[in-house]
N, C-alpha and C positions, 0 to 999 in steps of 0.2 A: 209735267207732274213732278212733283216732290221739293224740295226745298232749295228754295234759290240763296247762292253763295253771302256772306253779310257784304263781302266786297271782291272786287276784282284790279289788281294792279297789273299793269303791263308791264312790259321788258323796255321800252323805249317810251319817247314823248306822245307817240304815236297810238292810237287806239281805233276800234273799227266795232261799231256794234250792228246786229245786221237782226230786225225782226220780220218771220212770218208766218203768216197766219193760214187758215182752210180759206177758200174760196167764200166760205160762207161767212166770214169774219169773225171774232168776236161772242159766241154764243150770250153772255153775259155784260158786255160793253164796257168792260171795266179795264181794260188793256195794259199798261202796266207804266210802272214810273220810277225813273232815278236818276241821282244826283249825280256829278259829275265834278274831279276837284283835282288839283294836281299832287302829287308827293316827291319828296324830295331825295332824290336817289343817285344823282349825279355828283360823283367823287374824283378829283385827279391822284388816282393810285399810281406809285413811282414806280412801276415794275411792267413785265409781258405777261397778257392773258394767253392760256392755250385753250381755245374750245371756250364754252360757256360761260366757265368762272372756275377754272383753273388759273391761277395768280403765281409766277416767281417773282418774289419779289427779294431785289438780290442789293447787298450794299451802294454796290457801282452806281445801279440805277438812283439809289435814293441821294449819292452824291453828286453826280450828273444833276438833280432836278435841283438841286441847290439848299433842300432842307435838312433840318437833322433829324427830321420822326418823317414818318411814312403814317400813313391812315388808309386802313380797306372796314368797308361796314359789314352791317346782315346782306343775307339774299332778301330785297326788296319789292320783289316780284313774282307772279305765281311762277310755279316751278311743277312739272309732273314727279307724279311717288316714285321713290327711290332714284332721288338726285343726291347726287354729292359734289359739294363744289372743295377745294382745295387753296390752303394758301402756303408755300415752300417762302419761310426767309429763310437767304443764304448769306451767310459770312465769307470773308477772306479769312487766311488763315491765321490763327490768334486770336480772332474777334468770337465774341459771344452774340446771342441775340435778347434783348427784351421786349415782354408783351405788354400789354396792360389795355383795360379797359376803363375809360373814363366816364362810357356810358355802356350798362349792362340791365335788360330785363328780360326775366323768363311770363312769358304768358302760355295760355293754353292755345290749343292750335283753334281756331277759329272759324277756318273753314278750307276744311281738308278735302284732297280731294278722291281719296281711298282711304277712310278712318281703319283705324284699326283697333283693336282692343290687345290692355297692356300697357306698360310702361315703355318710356323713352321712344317714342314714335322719331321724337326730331333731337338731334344730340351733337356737339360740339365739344372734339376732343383735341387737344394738345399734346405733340409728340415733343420729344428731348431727341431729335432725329433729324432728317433729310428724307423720311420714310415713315408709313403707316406703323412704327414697330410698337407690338403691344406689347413689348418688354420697357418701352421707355417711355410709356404714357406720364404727363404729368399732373393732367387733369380734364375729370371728361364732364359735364354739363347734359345734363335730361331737360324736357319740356315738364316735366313731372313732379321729380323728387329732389331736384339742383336749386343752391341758393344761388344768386348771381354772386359775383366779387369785383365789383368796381376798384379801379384804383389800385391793384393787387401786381405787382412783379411778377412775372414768369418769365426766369432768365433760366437760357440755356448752358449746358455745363458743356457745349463744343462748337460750333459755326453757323448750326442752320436750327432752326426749328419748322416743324409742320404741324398747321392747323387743319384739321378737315370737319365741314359740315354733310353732315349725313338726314335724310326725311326719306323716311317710309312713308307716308301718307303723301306725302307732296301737297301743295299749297294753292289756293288762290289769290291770298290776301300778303303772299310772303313770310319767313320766319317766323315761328314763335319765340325764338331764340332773338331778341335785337340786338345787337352790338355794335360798339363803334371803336374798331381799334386799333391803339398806335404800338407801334413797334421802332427800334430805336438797335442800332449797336454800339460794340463799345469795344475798343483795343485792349486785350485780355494777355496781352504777351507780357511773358516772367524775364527779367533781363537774366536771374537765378533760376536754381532748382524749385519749384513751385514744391507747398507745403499741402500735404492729403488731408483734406477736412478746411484748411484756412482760405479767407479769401483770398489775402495781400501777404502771409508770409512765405519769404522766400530762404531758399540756403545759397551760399557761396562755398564753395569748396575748394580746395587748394588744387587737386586732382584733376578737377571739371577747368578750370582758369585761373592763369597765376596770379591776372590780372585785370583791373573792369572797373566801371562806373555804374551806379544805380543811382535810381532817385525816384521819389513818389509813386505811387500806383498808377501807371496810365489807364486802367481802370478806371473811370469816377465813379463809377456804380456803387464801389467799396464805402463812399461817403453817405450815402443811402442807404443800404440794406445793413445797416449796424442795428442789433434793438434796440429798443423804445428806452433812452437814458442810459445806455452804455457809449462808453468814449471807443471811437474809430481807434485801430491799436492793428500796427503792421511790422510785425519784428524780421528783422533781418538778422539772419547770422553768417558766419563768419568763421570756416573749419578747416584749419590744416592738419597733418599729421608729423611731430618732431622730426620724423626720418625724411619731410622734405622740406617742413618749412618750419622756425620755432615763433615767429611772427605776424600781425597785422597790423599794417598799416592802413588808416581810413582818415580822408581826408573830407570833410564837410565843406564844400566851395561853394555852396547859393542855399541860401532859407527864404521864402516867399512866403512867408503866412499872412491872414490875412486878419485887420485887427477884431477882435472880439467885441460884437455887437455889446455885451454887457461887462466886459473890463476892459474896454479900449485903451491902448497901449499897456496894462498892467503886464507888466514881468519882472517884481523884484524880488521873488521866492520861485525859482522855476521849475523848481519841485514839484512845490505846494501849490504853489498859483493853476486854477483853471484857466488854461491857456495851453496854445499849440507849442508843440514840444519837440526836441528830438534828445533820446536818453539815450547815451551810452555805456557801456560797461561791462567788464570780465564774468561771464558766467563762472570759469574755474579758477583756482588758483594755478599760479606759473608751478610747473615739473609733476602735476597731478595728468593720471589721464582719465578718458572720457568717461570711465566708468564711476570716478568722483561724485557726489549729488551736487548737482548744479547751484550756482546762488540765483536766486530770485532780485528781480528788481528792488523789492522790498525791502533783503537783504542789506542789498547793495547800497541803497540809499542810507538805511542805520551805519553801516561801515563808513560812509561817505565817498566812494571809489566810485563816484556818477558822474560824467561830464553831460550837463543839461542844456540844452540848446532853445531859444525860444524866440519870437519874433521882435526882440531886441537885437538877435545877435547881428553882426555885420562884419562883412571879412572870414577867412575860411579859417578852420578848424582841423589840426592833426591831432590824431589819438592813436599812440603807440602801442599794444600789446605789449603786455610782460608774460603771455602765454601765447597758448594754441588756438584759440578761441576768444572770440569778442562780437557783443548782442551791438544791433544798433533798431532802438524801438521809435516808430514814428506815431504817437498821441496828439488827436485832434478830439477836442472838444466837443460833445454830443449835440449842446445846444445851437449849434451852426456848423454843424459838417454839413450837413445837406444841400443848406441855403446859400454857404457860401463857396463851397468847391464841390458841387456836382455838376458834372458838365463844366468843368475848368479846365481848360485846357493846359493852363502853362505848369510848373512842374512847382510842389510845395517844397521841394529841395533836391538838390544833386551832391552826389558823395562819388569819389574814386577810391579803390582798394588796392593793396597790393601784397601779397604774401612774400616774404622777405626772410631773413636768416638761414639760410641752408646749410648742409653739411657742413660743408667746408669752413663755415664761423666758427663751428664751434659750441659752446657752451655757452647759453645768451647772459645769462644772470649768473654774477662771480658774489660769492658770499664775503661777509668784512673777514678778510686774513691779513694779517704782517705785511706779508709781500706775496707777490704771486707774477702771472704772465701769462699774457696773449701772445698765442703762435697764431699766424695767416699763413698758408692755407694749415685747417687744420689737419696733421698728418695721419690723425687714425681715418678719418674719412675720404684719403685721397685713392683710396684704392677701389673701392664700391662704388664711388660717385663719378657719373660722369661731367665730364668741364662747362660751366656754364659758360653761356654767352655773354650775361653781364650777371651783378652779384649785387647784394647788398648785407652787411653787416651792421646789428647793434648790437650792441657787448653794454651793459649795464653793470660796472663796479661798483658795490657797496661798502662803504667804509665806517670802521666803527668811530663812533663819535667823539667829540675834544680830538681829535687827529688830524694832521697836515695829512698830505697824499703827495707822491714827489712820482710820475712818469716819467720815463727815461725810456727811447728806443734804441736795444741792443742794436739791431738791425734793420734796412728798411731799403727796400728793390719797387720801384714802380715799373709799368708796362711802357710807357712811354713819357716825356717828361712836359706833358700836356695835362692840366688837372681836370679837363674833361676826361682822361680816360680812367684817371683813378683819384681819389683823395680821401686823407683821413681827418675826419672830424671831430675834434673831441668837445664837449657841451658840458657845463655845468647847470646847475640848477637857477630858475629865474630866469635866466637868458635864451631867450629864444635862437639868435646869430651865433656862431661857432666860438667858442673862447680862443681855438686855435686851427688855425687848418694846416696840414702837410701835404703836399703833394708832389709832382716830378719836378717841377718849378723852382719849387723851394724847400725841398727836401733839406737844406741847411738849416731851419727853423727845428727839424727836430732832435737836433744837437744843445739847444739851448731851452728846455722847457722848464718853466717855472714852477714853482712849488705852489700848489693848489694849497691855502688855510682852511681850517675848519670852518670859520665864517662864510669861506667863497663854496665852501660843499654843500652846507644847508643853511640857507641864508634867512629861512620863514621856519625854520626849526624843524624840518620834515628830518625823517631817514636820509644820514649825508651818501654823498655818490656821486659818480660821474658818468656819464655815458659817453661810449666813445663807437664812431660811427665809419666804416669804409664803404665808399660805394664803387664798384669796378663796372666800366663801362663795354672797354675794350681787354681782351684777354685778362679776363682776371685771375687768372691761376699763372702766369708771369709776375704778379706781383709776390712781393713776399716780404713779412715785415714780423716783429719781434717787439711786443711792447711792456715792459717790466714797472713795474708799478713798489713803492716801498712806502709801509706808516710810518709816520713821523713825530715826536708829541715834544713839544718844548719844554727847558725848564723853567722856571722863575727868574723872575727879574726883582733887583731890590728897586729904591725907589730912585736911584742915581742911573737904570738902564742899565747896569749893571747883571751879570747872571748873581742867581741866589745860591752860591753851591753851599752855603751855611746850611740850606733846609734839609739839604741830603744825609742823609743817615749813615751808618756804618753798615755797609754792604749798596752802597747805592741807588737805598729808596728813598723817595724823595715823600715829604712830609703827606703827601695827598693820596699818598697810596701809589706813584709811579716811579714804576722801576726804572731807572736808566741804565742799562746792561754796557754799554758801551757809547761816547757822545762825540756826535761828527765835528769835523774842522770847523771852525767860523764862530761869528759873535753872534748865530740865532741862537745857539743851546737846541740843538736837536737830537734825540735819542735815538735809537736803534739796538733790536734785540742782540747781544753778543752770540748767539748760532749766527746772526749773516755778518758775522766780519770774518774774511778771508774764505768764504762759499763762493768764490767764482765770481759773483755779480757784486759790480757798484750798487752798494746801497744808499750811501748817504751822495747828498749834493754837491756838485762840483763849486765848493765854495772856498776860497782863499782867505788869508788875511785873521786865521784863531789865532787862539794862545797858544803860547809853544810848550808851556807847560804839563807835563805828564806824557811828551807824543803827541797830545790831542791835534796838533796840526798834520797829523798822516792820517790821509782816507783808512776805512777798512776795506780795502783792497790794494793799499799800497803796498813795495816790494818788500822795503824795510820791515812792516808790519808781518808781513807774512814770510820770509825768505826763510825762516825756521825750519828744520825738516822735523816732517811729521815724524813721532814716537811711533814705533811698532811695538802690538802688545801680542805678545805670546801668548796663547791658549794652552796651556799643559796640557787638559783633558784631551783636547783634539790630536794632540798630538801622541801621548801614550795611549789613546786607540787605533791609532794609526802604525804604530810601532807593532803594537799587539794583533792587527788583523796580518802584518806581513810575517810575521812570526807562525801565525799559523796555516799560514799558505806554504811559505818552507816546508812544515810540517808534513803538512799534505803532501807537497812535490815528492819529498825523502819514500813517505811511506807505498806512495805508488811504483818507483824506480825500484826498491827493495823487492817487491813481491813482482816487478818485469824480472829482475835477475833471476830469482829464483824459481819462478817459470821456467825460464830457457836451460836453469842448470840441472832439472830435474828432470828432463826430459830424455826418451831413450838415445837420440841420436848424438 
């Protein structure tokens, strides 16, 4: 009696049907008839079933089976009401999971086997869990009122996700719900501090690690779930605090990009050119702190302060901080991120960091003065700080321009006389290689230092300067050094080589507007302000061989120059106040002894 099922699937290959009748057969001789056909139900799922069609299906297993997607389908088979089958993906730790469905249809249930009235009889929900929790659902599916979503990402925001299939009605014919779906992980680990809301940005912090490599998002997922015509965009930054570190050093050692299907090898604008990129540059300016409003890449590129990297470059890359703070952005291209580093394994670049200048340097950036100087270690921070184990300094002197620059080391103590455990660097602009190195070896070298030209300070016409660099390896706080620095501007030469002292004026300005206050020994003509002649420090150059005419062959610091005895000037004021306050302390003294005597004489005794 009643309505026979449209179909019936089995649970195996196997099936058994079994007809009988009354004794009497057949009342109406019409007995019955059907068709018979196979369906295709048989999947190698990577994982352990528990029970019926409960599935874990766990990373391990899907790398054991040798593939990189896992696939479990619908329940294909009748099933009695109120079945729930289960599918648990689980990650290791850092990994994410994704789902997706390549084939999804909802139909109506067909042949149930306790209908019910109502919606969602049979329903297919996705937890962001390891667990049924309905605080983490991320998408549930009715036989009803659900669109399917084919093709559609459902990545987990921690290790595991759970699928679970629920039917009230139960089935003869199997799911109304069909699916067939692959599921895939992906290595989700931050070498940084991960960014809240980003996919791929990270922080570095000076506090967290002094020092570190990064490089690409081991994620590839990040090259796929970008929208639709937005460029993949992964910033890294890059954050210390003055009081530990006033530097970043970032050094770009490998770019792997891959060439652009529609500008193959172009990168001769790597700004502007659509092409993979890696963009560096100073969010703040140097001695601002964080609460500054940041520059924008944008910015940054109108200023021109961008170091752009692209898949021309070859050979590694250092970019020095002149602050606290330094972005490093990795831009890949919309129109082949997907197709051509998803599921890439090898890395689109690697960079090492190193946070650098600490207390004990000092002041990194020296503004253009006359003269000035570098103490190591520096002594206001030697009492708060404790000793590192190794150190690095960069001191960035600026100088103003048409100016010689003459270094001269007062003083200078290394840890040992090995230039692996300390040395000092000094660099000029253009030049990659040290213009001069000192260290325990050849500490003699910096007795003889040459006079930097204005030419050799800015050679491409930038802001002239010098950088000068210590690295301490082995006890750095044993070292100790002393480096004094003086401007220098020359005078004119007639056209015999000659100096021009014709052009100088009365009072010794020189026709171009330079003052020469006082001019050192030798045949270059070099000035110097008269405040630094006889101030303690060699200011001008240990050069032999001037005119002898006016002195000019005595340094300003020599004996004769200076053996003078300073004038003392009298201060009258200070002094008839000083007269005047002991005058009335007399005063006082008298008027108090007076009135002790005549206490004591007035008294009865």
């Amino acid at each position: 009696m009643g309505k026979f099922p449209y179909s019936i699937i089995g649970t195996s290959q196997d099936l058994f049907v079994e007809f009988v009748s009354s004794p009497a057969g057949p009342l109406l001789n019409t007995g019955f008839h059907f068709n018979v056909g196979n369906w295709p139900g048989h999947v190698d799922t990577a994982g352990s079933r528990n029970g019926t069609c409960d599935w874990l299906l766990s990373s391990e297993s899907l790398r054991a089976s040798g593939d990189s997607e896992g696939i479990f389908l619908s329940v294909a088979h009748w099933y009695p009401p109120h079945t729930s089958c289960t599918y648990l993906m689980q990650g290791e730790e850092g990994e994410i999971v994704r789902l997706y469905f390549p084939s999804f249809r909802i139909n109506r249930i067909e042949s149930p086997i306790q209908p019910i009235d109502g919606d969602c009889g049979e329903s297919l929900t996705l937890y962001d869990a390891s667990w049924p929790d309905d605080s983490r659902i991320i998408k549930t599916f009715c036989d009803t009122f659900s669109k399917a979503m084919e093709k559609h990402d459902f990545v987990s925001t921690g290790n595991s996700l759970f699928v679970r299939f629920e039917s009230k009605t139960g089935s003869y014919s199997g799911s109304s719900l069909y699916y067939w779906a692959h599921y895939d992980f992906f290595n989700n680990t931050k070498l940084g501090e991960p960014v809240p809301g980003r996919t791929c940005d990270e922080v570095f912090a000076s506090w967290k690690s002094t020092k570190g490599w990064l490089r690409s998002p081991l994620n590839t997922l990040v090259y796929k779930q970008a929208p639709s015509g937005d460029d993949v965009q992964c910033l890294y930054r890059f954050v210390t605090d003055r009081r530990l570190f006033a530097r970043v050093i970032l050094i770009v050692t490998n770019i792997h990009f891959k060439d652009h299907p529609y500008n193959p090898g172009m990168c001769t604008n790597c700004v502007e050119d659509r092409v993979d990129k890696l963009v560096i540059w100073e969010p703040l300016p140097p001695g601002v702190n964080s609460s500054h409003p940041a520059t924008t890449l944008s910015k940054a590129v109108q200023s021109g302060e961008v170091t752009c990297l692209c898949n021309k470059h070859t050979g590694s890359t250092t970019v020095v901080s002149r602050g606290e703070q330094l972005n490093l952005q990795l831009i890949i291209d919309s129109a082949h991120a997907a197709l051509s580093y998803f599921k890439h394994g090898s890395p689109l670049f690697e960079a090492t960091y190193e946070f650098v200048h600490g207390p004990l340097c000092g002041p990194p950036i020296i503004q253009p003065t006359t003269d000035g100087e570098i103490h190591y270690p520096y002594y206001e921070a030697i009492g708060y700080v404790e000793p590192p184990k190794s150190i690095r300094c960069i001191w960035e002197i600026k100088v103003n321009r048409e100016r010689d620059l003459w270094l001269h080391f007062d003083r200078i103590k290394f840890a040992s006389k090995h230039c692996d455990d300390g040395i000092v660097d000094i660099f000029v602009k253009g030049r990659s290689e040290p213009y001069l190195s000192v260290c325990g070896e050849n500490v003699s070298l910096s007795k003889e230092l040459p006079i930097l030209s204005a030419a050799e300070l800015s050679p491409d016409g930038s802001e002239p300067g010098v950088t000068i660099q210590f690295i301490g390896r082995t006890s750095p706080t044993r070292a100790a050094f002393k480096i004094a620095w003086t401007e220098l501007f020359h005078l004119p030469r007639n056209t015999d080589g000659s100096l021009m002292t014709s052009r100088l004026t009365e009072g010794g300005v020189a026709a171009d507007g330079e003052e020469c206050e006082f001019q050192c020994p030798g045949e270059a003509g070099l000035c110097i302000p008269a405040r630094l002649v006889c101030n303690g420090v060699v200011n001008c150059p240990n050069v032999t061989g001037g005119p002898s005419n006016g002195n000019l062959d005595l340094s300003d610091e020599s004996e004769e120059r200076c053996k003078g005895e300073p004038t003392i000037e009298i201060n009258w004021i200070y002094v008839g106040l000083g007269l005047l306050s002991i005058l009335i302390s007399l005063c006082c003294l008298c008027v108090c002894l007076c009135r002790r005597c005549c206490r004591y004489c007035c008294s009865d005794d």
